[in-house]
Backbone bond lengths (Angstrom), bond angles and torsions (degrees), N, CA, C in turn:
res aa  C-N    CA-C-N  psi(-1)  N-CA   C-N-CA  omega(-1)  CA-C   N-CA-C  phi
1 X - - - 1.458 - - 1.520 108.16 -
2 X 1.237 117.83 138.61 1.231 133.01 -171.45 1.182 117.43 -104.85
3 X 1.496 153.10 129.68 1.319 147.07 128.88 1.628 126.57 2.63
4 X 1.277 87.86 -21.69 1.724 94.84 178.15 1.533 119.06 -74.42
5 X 1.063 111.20 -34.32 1.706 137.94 177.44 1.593 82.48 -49.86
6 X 1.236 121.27 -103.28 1.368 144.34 -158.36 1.350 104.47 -40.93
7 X 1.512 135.24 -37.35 1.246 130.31 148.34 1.587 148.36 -71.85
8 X 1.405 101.17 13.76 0.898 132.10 172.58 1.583 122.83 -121.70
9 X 1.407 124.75 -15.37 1.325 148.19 152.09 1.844 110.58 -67.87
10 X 1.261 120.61 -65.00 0.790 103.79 148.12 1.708 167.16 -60.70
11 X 1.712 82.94 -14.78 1.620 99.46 160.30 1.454 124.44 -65.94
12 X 1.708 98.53 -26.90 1.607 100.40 168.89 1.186 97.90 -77.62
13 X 1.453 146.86 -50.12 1.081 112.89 -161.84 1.633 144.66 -87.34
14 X 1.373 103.15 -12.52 1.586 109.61 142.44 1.495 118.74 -63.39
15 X 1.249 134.68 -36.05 1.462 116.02 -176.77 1.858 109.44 -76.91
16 X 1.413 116.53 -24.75 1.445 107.71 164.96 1.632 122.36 -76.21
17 X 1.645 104.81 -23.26 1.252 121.98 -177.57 1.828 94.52 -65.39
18 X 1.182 117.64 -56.39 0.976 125.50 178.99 1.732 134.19 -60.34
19 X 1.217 85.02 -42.50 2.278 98.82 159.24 1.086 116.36 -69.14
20 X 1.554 122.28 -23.69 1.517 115.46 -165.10 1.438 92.42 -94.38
21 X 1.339 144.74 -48.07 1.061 146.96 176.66 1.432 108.94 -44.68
22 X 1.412 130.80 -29.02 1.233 117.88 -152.26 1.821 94.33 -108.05
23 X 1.418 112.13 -29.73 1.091 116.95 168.47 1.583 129.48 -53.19
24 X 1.296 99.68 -48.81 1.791 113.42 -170.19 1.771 95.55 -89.43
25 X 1.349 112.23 -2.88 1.550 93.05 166.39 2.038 106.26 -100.16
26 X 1.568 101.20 -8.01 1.369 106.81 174.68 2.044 99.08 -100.58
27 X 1.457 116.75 51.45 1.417 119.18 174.09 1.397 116.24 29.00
28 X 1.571 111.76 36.67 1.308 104.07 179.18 1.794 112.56 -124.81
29 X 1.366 112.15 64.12 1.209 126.88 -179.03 1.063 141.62 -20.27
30 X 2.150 108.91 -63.24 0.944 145.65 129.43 1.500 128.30 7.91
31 X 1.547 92.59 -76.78 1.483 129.18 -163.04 1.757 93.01 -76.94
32 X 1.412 132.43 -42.11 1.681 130.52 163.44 1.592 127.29 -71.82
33 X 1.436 102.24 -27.75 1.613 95.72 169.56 1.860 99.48 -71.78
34 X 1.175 126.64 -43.88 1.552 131.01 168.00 1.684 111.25 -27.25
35 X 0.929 109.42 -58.07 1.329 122.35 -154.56 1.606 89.28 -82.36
36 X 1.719 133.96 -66.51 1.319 133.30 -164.82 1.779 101.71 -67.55
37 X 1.469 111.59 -17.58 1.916 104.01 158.23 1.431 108.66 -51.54
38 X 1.751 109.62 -60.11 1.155 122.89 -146.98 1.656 94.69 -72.89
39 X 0.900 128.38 -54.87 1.381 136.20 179.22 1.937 117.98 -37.41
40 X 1.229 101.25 -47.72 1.500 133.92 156.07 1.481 111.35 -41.30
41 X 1.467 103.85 -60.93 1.741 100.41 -177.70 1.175 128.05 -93.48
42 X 1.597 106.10 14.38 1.616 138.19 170.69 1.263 93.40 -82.23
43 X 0.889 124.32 -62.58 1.627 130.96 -147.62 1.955 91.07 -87.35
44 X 1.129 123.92 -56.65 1.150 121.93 -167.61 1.963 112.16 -53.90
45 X 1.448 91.06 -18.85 1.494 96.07 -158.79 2.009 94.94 -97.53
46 X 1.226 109.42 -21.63 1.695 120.04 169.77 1.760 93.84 -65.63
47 X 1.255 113.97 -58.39 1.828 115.44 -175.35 1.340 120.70 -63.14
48 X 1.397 116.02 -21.80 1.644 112.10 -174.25 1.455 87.82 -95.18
49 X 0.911 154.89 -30.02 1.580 152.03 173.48 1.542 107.87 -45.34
50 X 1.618 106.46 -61.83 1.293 115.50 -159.31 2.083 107.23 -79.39
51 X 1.359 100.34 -2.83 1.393 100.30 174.16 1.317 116.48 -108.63
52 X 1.279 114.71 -7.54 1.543 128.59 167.38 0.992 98.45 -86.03
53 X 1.677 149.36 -42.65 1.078 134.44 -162.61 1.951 103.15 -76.40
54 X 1.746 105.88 -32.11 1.693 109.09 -170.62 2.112 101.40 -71.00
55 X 1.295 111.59 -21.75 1.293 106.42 169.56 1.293 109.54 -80.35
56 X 1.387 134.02 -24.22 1.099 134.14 -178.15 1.931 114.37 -60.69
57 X 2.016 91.21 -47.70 1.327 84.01 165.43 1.105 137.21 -82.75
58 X 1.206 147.63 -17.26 1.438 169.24 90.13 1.365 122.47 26.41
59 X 1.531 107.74 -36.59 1.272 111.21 161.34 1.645 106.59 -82.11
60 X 1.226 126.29 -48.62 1.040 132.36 -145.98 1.797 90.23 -88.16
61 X 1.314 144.67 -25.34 1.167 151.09 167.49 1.659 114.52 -59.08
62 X 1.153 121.09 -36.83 1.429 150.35 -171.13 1.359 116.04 -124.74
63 X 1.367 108.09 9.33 1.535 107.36 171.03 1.543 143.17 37.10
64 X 1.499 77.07 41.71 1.916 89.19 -159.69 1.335 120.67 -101.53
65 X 1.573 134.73 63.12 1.031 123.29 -170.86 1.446 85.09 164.41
């Protein structure tokens, strides 16, 4: 695992941190809960990768399957 992950996790989350703020001060509420979903299933979808890949090794370390 690389440093890159984590800087890139957090790159989503200042740039949604940052849209949603700019949105709900432009009365568009809606349009920021949208975006902090979408931001959410960015990030969720970087984490289910990287834990499929640690079972991946885990099996293959322990030869189990």
């Amino acid at each position: 695992m690389s440093i890159d992950i984590i800087f890139k996790i957090a790159g989503i989350g200042l740039l949604v941190s940052v849209t949603n703020q700019v949105l709900i001060r432009a009365e568009r509420e809606e349009m920021a809960t949208m975006v902090t979903l979408v931001g959410i299933v960015m990030v969720l979808t970087i984490v289910i990768d990287l834990v499929s890949n640690l079972f991946d090794n885990v099996k293959t370390i322990f030869q189990l399957y």
